[in-house]
C-alpha positions in Angstrom: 199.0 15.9 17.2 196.2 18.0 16.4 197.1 21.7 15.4 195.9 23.4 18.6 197.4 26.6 20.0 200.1 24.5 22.1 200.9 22.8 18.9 201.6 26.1 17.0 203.4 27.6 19.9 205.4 24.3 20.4 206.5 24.9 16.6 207.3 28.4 16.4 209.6 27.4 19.4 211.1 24.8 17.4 211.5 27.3 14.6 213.9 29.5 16.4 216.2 26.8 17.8 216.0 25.5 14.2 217.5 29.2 13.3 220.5 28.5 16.1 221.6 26.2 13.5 223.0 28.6 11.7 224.8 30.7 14.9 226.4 27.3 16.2 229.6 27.7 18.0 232.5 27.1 15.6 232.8 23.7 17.1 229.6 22.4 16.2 229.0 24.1 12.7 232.7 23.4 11.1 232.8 19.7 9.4 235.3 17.2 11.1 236.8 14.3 9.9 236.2 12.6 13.1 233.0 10.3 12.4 229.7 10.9 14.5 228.2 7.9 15.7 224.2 6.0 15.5 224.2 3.4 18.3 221.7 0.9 17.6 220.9 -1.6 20.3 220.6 -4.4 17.6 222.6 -6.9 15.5 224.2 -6.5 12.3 221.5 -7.8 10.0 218.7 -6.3 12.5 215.4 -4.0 10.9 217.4 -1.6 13.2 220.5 -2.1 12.3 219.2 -1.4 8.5 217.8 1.3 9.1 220.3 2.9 10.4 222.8 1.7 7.7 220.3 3.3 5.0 220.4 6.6 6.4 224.6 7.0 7.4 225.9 7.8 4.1 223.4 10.4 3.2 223.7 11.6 7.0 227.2 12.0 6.5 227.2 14.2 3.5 224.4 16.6 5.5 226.6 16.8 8.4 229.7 16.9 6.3 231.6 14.3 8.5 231.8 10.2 8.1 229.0 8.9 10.4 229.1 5.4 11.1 226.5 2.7 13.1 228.0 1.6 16.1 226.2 -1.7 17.0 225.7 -2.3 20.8 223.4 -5.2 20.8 221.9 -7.0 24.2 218.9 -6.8 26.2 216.7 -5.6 23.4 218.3 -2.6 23.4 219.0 -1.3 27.0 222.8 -1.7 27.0 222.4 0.5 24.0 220.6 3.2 25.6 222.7 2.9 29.2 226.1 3.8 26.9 224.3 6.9 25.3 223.7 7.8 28.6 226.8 7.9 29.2 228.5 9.0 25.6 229.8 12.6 24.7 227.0 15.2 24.7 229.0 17.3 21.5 226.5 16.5 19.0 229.0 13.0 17.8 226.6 9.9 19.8 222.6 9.4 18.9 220.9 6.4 18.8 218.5 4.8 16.9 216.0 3.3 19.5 212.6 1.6 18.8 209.8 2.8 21.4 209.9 0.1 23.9 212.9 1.9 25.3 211.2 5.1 26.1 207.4 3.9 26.7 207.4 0.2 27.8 210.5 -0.2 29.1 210.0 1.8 31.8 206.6 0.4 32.7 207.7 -3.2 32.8 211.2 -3.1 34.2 211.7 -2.6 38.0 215.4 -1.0 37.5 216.8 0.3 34.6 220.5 1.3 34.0 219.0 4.7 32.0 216.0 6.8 32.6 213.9 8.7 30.0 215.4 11.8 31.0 218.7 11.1 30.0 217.7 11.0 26.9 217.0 14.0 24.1 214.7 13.6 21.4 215.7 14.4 18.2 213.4 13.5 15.6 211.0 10.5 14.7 212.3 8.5 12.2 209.7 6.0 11.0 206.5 4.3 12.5 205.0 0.5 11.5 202.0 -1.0 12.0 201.7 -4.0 14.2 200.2 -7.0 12.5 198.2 -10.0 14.0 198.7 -13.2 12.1 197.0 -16.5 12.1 199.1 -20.2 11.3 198.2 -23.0 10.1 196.9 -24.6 13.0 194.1 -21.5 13.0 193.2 -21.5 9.1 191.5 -18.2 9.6 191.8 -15.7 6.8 190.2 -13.1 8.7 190.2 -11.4 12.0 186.8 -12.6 12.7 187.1 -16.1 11.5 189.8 -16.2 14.2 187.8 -14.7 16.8 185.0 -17.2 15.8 187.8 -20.4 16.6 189.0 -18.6 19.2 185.9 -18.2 20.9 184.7 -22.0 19.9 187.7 -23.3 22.2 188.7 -20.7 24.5 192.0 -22.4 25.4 193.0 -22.0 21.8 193.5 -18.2 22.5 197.0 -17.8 22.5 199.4 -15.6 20.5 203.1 -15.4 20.1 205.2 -12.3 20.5 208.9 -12.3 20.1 209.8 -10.4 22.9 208.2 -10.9 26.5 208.0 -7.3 27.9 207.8 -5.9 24.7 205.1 -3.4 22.8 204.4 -6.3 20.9 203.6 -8.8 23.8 201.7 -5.7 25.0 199.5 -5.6 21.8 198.5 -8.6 21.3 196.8 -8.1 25.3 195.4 -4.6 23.7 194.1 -7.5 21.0 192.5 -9.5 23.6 190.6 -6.8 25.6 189.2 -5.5 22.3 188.3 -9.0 21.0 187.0 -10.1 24.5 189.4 -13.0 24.2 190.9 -14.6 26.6 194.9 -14.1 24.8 197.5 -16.2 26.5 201.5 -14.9 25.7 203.9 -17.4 24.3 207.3 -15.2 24.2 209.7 -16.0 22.0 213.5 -15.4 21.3 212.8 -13.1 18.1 210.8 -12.9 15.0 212.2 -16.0 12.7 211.3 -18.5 15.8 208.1 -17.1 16.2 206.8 -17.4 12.7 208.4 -20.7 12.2 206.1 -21.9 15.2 203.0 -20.4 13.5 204.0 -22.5 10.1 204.3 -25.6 11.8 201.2 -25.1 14.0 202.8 -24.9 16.8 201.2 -21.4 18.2 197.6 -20.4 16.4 198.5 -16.8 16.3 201.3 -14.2 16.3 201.6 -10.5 17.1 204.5 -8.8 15.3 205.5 -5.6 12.8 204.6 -5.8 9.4 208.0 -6.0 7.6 208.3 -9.1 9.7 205.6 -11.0 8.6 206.0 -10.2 5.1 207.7 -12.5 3.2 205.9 -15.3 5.4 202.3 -14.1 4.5 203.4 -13.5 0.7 204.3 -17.4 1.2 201.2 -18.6 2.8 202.6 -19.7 5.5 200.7 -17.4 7.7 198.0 -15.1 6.9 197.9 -11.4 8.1 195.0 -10.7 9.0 194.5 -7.0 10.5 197.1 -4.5 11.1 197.0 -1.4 13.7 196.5 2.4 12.9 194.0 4.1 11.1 195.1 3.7 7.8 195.9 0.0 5.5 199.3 -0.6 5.1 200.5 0.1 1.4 202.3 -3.2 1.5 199.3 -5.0 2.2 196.7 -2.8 0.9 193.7 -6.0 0.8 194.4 -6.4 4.7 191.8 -4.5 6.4 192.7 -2.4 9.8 191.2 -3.9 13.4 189.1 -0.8 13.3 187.7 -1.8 9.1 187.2 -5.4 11.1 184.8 -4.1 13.7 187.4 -4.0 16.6 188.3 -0.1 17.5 191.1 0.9 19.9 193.9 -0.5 18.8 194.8 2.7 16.6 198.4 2.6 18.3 201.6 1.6 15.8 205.3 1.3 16.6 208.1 3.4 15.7 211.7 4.3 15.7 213.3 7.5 16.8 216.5 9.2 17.3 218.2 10.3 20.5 220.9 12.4 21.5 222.7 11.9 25.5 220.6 14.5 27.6 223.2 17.2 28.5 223.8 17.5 23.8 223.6 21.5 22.9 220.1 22.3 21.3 221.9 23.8 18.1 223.5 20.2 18.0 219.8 18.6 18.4 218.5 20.8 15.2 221.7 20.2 13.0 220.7 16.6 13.1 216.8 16.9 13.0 217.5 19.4 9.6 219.9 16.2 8.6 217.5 13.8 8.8 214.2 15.6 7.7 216.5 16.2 4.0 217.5 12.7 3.9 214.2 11.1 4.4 212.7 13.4 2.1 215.1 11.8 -0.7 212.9 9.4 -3.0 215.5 6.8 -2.6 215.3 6.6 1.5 211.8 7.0 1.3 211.1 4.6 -1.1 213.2 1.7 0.7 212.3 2.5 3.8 208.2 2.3 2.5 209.6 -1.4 0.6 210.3 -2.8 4.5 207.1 -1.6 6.3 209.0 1.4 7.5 206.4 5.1 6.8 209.0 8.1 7.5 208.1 10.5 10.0 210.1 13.1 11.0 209.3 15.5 13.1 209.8 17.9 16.0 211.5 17.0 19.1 208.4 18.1 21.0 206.7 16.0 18.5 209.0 12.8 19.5 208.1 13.2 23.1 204.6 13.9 22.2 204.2 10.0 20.7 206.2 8.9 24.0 204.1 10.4 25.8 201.1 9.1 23.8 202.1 5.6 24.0 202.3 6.1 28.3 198.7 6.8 27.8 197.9 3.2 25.4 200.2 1.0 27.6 200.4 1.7 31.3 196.4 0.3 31.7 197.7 -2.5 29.9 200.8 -3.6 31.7 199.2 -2.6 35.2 196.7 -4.9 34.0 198.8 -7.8 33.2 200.5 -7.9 36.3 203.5 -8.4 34.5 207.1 -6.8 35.5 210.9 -7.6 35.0 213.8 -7.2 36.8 
């Protein structure tokens, strides 16, 4: 966000309900044995789920009580945000929730058992860059030798996703309007599916995050060959951006942030926001979140609802444009 007056003043309010940290009600400031709980919408063994994992013990000893992930896993992560909505509002429920629940989801699906609104931003936790990948069946090592095979067969431009509905699905359509290519969707059920159809040929291309393209691009198995944002990722520094490769607008990058249930006290919103700003600024967290693709990012909760609000802006001409809605 640029630093403009409304930023400042957006600040300076968070500032003082920072300071109500300190006059919680007893209640809220004394430690308790009874554990706080991060919902994550994912599996055990998820990038969410280990995430989340990463940062409970040193949440715990900033909170000074256990806190514990409490895995609610279907329908990428709706059931998950439909029983925040619903949890305690004392400060004990957030969730960890990636940004197709607050930005896409909405957009794409017709009825939703939660809204926005019922849930409060705490913080951003980390963003990723979204990576476009070619298989074997491609052989391009860079973004324009793909476009140059793409464009040689048009049928040929298709890309998998592993999610239909999904900021990724939604990217690699971004990808398409920038590239003037004719993309065609091939969901999948997940990442490992997805990438093992781009080994064996199977789809030319993929769309997916960085830390889950990793290993296979390290392998050869598929090469990375642009990722989103302004900046290279560390990870990959010898990967140029889409912008580096001649194709602008596709600045946008995913992340993960934490939410409280709507109705949660704002002294109970800052307590965790000061939580998790210390623990990400431990070398440790930082460094193994950084090892998986993961940048931390925390922030504001005006800042968290400021991205949401961003991403509106990227993906509502794209889904309106793709004609494509869910149930």
């Amino acid at each position: 966000m640029p630093d403009s007056l409304s930023v400042r003043c957006l600040r300076r309010s968070w500032a003082i309900a920072l300071a109500a940290v300190c006059a919680m009600s007893p209640a809220l400031a004394q430690p308790t044995d009874a554990p706080a709980r991060i919902v994550v919408g994912f599996p055990a063994g998820g990038s969410a789920d280990a995430v989340a994992r990463l940062l409970t013990e040193k949440l715990s000893v900033q909170l000074g009580r256990p806190v514990i992930v409490d895995n609610r896993p279907g329908a990428g992560g709706r059931i998950a945000a439909a029983a925040l909505k619903s949890a305690p509002s004392d400060g004990s429920v957030v969730m960890l929730a990636p940004e197709a629940l607050t930005v896409t989801n909405p957009l794409v699906f017709r009825k939703l058992a939660y809204a926005v609104s019922d849930l409060a931003p705490i913080s951003m936790v980390a963003e990723f860059p979204y990576v476009l990948a070619a298989g074997s069946v491609a052989g391009a090592k860079t973004l324009p030798d793909f476009v140059k095979w793409a464009r040689q067969s048009p049928e040929r431009a298709s890309f998998g996703s592993p999610a239909a509905g999904s900021p990724l699905h939604f990217f690699g359509l971004l990808v398409g309007q920038v590239t003037q290519l004719p993309m065609v969707h091939v969901p999948f059920q997940g990442g490992a599916p997805l990438v093992t159809a781009m080994a064996g040929g199977h789809v030319p291309a993929g769309i997916n995050t960085l830390g889950d393209m990793l290993e296979m691009h390290r392998s050869g198995k598929v090469q990375v060959l642009a990722v989103s944002g302004r900046d290279r990722a560390p990870l990959l520094p010898d990967v140029p951006t889409f912008a580096e490769s001649g194709y602008p607008g596709t600045q946008v990058r995913g992340w993960y942030g934490l939410y409280a249930p709507a109705a949660t006290p704002p002294a109970a919103i800052a307590q965790w926001n000061t939580a998790l700003r210390k623990v990400l600024a431990e070398r440790d967290v930082y460094a193994r979140l950084m090892a998986i693709g993961l940048q931390p990012r925390p922030g504001s909760p005006a800042e968290l609802r400021a991205a949401q609000d961003a991403g509106l802006a990227v993906w509502a001409p794209v889904v309106k444009a793709s004609g494509f809605y869910l149930d």
